[in-house]
DSSP file (Angstrom, degrees, kcal/mol; ACC not computed):
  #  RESIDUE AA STRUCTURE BP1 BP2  ACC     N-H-->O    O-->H-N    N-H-->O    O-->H-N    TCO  KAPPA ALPHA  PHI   PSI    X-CA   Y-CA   Z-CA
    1    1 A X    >>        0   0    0      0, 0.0     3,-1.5     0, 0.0     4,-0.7   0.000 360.0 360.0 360.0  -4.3 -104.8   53.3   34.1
    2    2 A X  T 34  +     0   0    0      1,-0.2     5,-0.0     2,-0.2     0, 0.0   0.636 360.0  55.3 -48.2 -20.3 -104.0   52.3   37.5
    3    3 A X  T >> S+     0   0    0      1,-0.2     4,-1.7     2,-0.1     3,-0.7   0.477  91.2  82.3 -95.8  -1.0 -105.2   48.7   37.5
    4    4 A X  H <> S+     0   0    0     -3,-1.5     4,-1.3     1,-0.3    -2,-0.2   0.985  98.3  42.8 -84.2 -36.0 -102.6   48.4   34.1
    5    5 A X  H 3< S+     0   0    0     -4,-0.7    -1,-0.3     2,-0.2    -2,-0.1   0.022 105.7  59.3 -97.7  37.0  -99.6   47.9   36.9
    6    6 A X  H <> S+     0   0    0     -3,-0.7     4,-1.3     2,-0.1    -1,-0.2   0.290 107.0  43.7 -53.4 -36.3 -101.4   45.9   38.6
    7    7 A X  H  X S+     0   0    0     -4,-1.7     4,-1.5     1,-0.2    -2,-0.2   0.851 109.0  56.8 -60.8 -46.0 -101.5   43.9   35.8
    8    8 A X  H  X S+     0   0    0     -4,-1.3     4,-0.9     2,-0.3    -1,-0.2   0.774 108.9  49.4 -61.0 -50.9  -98.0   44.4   35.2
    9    9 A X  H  > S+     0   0    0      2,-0.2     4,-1.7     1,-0.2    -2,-0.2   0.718 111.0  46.7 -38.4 -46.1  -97.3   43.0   38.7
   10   10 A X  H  X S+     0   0    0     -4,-1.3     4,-1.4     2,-0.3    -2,-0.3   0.930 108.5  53.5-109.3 -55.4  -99.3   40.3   38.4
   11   11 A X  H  < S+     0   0    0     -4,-1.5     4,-0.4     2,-0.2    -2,-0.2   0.566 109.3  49.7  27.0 -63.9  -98.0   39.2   35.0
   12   12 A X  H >X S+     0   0    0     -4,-0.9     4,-1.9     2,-0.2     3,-1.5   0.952 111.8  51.8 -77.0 -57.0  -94.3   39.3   36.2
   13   13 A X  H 3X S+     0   0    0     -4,-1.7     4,-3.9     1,-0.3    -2,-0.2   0.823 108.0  46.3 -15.6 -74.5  -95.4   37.2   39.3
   14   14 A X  H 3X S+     0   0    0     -4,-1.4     4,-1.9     2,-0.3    -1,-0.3   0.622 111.2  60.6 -52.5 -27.4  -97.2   34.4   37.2
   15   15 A X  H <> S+     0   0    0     -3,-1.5     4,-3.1    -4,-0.4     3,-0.3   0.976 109.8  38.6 -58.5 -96.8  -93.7   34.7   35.1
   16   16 A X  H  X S+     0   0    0     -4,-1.9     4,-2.8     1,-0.2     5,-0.4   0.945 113.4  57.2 -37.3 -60.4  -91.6   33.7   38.1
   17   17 A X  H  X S+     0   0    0     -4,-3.9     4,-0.9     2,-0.2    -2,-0.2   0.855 103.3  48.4 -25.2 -61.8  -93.9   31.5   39.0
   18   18 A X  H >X S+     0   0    0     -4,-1.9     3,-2.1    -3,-0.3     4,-1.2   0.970 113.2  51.6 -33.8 -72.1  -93.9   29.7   35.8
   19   19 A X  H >X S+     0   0    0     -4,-3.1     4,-1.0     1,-0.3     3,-0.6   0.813 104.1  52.3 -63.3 -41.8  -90.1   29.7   36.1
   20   20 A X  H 3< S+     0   0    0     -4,-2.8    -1,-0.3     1,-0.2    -2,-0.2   0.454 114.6  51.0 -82.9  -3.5  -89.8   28.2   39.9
   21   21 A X  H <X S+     0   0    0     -3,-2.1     4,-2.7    -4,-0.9    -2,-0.2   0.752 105.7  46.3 -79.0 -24.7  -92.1   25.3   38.6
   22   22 A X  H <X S+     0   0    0     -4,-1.2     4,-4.2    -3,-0.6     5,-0.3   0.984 121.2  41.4 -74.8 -69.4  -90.4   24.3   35.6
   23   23 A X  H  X S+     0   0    0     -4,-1.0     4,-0.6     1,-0.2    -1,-0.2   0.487 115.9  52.4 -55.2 -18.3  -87.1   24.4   38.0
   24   24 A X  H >> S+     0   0    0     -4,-0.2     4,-0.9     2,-0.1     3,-0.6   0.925 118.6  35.8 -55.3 -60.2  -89.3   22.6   41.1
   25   25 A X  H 3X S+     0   0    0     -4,-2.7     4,-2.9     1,-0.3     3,-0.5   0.907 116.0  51.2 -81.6 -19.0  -90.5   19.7   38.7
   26   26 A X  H 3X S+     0   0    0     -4,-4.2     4,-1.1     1,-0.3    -1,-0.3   0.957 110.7  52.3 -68.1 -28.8  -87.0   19.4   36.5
   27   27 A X  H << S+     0   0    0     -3,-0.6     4,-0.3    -4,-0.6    -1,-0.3   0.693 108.1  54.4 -61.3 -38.0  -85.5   19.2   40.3
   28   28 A X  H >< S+     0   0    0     -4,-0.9     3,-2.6    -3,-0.5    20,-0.8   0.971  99.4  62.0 -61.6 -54.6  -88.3   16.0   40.8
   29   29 A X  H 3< S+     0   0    0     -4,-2.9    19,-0.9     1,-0.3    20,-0.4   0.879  99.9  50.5 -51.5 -52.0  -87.1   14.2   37.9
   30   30 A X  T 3< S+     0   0    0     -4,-1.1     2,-0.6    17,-0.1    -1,-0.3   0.561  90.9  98.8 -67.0   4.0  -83.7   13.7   39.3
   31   31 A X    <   -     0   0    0     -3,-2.6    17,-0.5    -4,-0.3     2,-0.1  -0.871  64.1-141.0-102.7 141.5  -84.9   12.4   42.4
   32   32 A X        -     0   0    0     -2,-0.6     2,-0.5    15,-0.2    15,-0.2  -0.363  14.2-174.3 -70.6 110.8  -85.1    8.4   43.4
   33   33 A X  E     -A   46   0A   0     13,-2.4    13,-4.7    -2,-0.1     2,-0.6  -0.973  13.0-150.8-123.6 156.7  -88.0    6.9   45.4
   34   34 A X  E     -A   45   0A   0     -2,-0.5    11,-0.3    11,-0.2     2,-0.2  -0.907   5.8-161.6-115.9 114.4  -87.7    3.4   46.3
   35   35 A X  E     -A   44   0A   0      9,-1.6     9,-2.9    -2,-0.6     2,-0.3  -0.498  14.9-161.5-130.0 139.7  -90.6    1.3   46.8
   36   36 A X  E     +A   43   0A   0      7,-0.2     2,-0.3    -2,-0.2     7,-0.2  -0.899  16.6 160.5-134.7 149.8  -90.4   -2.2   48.8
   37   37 A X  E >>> +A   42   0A   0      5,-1.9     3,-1.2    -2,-0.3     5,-1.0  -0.964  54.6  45.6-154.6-176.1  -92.1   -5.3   49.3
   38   38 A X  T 345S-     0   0    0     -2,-0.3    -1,-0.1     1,-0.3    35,-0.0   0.817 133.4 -60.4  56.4  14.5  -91.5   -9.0   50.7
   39   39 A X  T 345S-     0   0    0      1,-0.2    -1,-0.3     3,-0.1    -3,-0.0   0.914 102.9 -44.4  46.0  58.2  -89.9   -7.4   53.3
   40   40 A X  T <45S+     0   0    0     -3,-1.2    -2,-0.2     2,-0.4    -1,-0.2   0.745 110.5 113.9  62.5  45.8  -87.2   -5.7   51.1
   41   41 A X  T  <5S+     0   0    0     -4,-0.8    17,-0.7    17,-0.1     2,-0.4   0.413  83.9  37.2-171.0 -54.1  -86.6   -9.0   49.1
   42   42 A X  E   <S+AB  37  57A   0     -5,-1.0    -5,-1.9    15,-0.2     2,-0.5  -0.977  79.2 178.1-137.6 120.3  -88.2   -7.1   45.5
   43   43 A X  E     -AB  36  56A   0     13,-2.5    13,-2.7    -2,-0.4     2,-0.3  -0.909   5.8-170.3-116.6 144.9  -87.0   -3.1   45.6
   44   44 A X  E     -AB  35  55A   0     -9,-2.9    -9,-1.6    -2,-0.5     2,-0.5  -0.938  11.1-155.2-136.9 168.6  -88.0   -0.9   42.6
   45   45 A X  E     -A   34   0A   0      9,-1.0     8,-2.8    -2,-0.3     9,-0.5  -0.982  12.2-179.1-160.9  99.3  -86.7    2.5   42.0
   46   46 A X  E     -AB  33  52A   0    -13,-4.7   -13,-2.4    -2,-0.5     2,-0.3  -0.721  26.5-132.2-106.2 166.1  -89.0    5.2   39.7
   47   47 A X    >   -     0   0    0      4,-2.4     3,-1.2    -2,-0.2   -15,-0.2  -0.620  41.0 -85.7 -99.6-175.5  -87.4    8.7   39.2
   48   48 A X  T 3  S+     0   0    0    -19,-0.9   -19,-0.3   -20,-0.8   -20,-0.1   0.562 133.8  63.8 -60.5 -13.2  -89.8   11.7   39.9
   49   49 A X  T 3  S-     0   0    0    -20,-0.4    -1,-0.3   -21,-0.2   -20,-0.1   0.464 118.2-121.2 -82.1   0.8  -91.0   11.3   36.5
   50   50 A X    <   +     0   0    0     -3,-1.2     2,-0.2     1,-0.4    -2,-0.1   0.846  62.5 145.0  71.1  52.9  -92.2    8.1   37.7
   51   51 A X        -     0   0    0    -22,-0.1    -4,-2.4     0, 0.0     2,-0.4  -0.724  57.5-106.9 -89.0 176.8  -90.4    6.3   35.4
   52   52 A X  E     +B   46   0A   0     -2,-0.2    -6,-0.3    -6,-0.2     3,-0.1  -0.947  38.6 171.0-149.1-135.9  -89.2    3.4   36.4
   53   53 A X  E     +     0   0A   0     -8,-2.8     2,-0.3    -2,-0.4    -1,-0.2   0.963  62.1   6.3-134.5 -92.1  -85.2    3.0   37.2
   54   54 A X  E     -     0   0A   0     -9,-0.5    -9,-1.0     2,-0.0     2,-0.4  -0.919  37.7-161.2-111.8 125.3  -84.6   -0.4   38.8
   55   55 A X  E     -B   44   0A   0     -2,-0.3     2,-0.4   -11,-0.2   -11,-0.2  -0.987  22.7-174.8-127.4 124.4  -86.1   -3.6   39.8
   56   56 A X  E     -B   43   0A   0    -13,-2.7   -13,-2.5    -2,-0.4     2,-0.2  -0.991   5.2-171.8-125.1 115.5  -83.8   -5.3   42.4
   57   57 A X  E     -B   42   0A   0     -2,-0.4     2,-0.4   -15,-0.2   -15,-0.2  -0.733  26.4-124.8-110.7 158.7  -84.9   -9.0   43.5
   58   58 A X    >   -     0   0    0    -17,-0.7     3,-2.0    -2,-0.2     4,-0.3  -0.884  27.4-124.8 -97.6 145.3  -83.3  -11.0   46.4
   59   59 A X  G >  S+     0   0    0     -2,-0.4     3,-1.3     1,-0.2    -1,-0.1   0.811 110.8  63.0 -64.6 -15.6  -82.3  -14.3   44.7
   60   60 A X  G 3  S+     0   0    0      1,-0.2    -1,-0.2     3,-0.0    -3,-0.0   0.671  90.4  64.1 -32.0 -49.3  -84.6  -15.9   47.6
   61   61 A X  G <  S+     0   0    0     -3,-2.0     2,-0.6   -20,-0.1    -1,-0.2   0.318  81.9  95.3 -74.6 -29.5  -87.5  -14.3   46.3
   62   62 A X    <   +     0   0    0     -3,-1.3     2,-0.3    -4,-0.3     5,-0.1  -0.725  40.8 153.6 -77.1 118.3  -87.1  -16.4   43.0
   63   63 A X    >   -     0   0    0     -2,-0.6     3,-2.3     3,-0.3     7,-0.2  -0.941  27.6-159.7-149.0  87.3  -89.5  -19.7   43.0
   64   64 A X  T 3  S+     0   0    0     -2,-0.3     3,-0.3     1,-0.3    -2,-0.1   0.060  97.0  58.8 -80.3  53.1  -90.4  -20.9   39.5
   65   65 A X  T 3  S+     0   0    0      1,-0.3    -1,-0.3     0, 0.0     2,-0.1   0.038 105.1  44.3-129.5  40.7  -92.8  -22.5   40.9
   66   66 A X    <   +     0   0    0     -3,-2.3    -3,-0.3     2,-0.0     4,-0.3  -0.541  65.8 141.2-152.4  72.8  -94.5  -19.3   42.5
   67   67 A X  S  > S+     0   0    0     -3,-0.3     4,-1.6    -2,-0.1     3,-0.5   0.814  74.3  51.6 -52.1 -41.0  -94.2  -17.1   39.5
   68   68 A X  H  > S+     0   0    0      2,-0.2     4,-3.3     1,-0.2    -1,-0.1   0.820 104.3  60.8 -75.7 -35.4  -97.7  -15.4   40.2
   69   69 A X  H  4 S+     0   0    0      2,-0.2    -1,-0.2     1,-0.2     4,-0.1   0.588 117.8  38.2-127.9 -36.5  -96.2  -14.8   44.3
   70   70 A X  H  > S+     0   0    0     -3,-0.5     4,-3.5    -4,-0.3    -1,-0.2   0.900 105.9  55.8 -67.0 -48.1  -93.4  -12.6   42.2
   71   71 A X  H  X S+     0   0    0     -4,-1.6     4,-2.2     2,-0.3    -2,-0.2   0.976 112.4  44.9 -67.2 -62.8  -95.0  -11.1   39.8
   72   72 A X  H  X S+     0   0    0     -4,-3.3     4,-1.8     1,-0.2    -1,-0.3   0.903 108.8  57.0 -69.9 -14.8  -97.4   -9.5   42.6
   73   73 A X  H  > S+     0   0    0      2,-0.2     4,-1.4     1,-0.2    -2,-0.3   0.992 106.3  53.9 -67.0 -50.6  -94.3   -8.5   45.0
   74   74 A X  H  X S+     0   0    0     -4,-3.5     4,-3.5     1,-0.2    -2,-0.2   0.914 113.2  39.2 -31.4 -65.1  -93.1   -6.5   41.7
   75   75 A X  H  X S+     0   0    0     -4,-2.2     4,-1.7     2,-0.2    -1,-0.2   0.833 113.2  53.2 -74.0 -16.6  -96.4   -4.5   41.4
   76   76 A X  H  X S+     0   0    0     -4,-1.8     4,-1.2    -3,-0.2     3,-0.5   0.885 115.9  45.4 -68.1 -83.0  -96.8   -4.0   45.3
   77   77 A X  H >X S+     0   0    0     -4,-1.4     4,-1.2     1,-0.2     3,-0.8   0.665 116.0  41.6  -5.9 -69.2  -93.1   -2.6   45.0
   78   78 A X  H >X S+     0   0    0     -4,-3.5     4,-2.9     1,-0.3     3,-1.3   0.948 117.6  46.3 -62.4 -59.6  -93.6   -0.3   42.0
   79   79 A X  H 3X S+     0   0    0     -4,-1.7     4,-0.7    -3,-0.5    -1,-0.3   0.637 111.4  53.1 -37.6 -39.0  -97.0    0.9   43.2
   80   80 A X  H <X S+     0   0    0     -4,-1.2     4,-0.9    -3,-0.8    -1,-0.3   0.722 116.0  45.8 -91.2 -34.2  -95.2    1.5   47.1
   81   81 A X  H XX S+     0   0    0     -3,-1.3     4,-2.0    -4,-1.2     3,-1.3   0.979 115.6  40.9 -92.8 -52.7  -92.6    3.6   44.9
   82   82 A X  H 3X S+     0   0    0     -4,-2.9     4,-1.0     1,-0.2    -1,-0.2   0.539 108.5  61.4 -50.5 -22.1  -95.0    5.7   42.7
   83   83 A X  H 3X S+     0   0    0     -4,-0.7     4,-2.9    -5,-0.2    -1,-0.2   0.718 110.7  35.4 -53.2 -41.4  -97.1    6.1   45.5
   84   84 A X  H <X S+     0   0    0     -3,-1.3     4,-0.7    -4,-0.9    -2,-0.2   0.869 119.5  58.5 -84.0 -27.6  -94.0    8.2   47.6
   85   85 A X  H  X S+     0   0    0     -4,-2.0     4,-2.2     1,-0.2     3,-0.4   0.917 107.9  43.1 -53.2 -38.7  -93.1    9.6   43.8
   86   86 A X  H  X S+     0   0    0     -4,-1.0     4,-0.9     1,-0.2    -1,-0.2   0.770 115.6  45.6 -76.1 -47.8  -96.6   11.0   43.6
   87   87 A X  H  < S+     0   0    0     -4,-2.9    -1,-0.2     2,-0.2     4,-0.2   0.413 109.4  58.0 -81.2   8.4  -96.8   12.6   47.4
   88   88 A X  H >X S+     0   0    0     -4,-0.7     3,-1.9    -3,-0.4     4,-1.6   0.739 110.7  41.7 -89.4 -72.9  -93.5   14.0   46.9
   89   89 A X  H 3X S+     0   0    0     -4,-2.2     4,-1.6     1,-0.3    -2,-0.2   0.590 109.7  56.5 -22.3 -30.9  -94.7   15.9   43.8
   90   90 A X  H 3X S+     0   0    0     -4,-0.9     4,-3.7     1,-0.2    -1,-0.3   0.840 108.5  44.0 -81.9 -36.4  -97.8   16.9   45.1
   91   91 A X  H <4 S+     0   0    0     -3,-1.9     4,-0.4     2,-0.2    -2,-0.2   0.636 115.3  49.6 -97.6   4.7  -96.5   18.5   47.9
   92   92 A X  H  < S+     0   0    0     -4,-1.6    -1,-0.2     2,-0.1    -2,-0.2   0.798 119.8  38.4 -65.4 -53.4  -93.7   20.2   45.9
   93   93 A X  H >X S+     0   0    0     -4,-1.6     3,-2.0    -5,-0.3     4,-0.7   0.912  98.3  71.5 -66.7 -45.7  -95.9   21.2   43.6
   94   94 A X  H >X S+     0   0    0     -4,-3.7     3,-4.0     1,-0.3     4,-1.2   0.864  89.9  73.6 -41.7 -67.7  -99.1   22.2   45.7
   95   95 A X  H 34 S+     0   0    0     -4,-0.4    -1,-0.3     1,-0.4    -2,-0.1   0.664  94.7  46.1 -34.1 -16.9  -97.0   25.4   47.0
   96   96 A X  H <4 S+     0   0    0     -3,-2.0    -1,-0.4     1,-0.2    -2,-0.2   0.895 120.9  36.0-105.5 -18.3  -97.1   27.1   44.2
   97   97 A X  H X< S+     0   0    0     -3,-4.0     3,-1.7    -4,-0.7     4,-0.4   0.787  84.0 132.1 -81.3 -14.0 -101.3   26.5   43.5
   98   98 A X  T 3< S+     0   0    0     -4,-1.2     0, 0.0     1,-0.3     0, 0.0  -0.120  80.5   4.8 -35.4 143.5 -101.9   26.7   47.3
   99   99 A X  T 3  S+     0   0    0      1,-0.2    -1,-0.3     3,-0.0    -2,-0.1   0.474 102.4  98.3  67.7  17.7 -104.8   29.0   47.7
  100  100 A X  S <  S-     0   0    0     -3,-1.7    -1,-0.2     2,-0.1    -2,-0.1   0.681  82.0-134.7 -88.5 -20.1 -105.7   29.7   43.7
  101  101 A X        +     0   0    0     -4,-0.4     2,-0.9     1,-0.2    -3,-0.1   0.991  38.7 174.7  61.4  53.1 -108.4   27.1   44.1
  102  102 A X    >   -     0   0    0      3,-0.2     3,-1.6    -5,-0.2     2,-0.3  -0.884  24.8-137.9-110.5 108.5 -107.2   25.5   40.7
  103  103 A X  T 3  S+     0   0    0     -2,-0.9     3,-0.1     1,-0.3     0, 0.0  -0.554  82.6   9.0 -82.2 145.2 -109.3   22.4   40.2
  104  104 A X  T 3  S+     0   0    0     -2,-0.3     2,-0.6     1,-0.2    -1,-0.3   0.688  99.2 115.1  77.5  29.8 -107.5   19.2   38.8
  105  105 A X    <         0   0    0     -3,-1.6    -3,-0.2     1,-0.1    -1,-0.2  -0.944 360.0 360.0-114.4 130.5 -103.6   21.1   39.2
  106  106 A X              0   0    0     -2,-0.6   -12,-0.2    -3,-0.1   -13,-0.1   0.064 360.0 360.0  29.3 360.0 -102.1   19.3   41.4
């Protein structure tokens, strides 16, 4: 019966664990990344749930006759912002899978 508190051990770990992930990623959601393009002329703003937030243009940046010139400064932006959301998460998150060898978590 020796390996049953091990078990027990290991159980309450995974427990905590659990609980300092939900409280890591609810701690991502409130934080802002801000994603740039045009040389800060079109900012967009996701949260850590990668929604996102804000789309901030400089009125400069507006040409209707270069719609298409916007339109891709928008996705470069959003992409630049979801990009920093995504490697902040991952390395928040990795800690706690580091070394489990868990394929496809984080």
């Amino acid at each position: 019966m020796r390996g049953m508190g091990n078990m027990q051990g290991m159980m309450k770990q995974m427990q905590k664990m659990q609980k300092q992930m939900a409280e890591a990623q609810e701690e991502l959601g409130t934080q802002h990344f801000e994603g740039v393009a045009g040389g800060g002329m079109v900012k967009v703003t996701v949260s850590g749930h990668k929604e996102v937030i804000n789309v901030a243009l400089d009125a400069t940046v507006v040409d209707p006759e270069d719609i298409e010139m916007l339109q891709d400064l928008i996705v470069i932006a959003t992409n630049d912002a979801m990009k920093k959301a995504e490697e902040t998460t991952n390395s928040t998150m990795g800690q706690f899978t580091k070394g489990l060898n868990l394929p496809g978590m984080f």
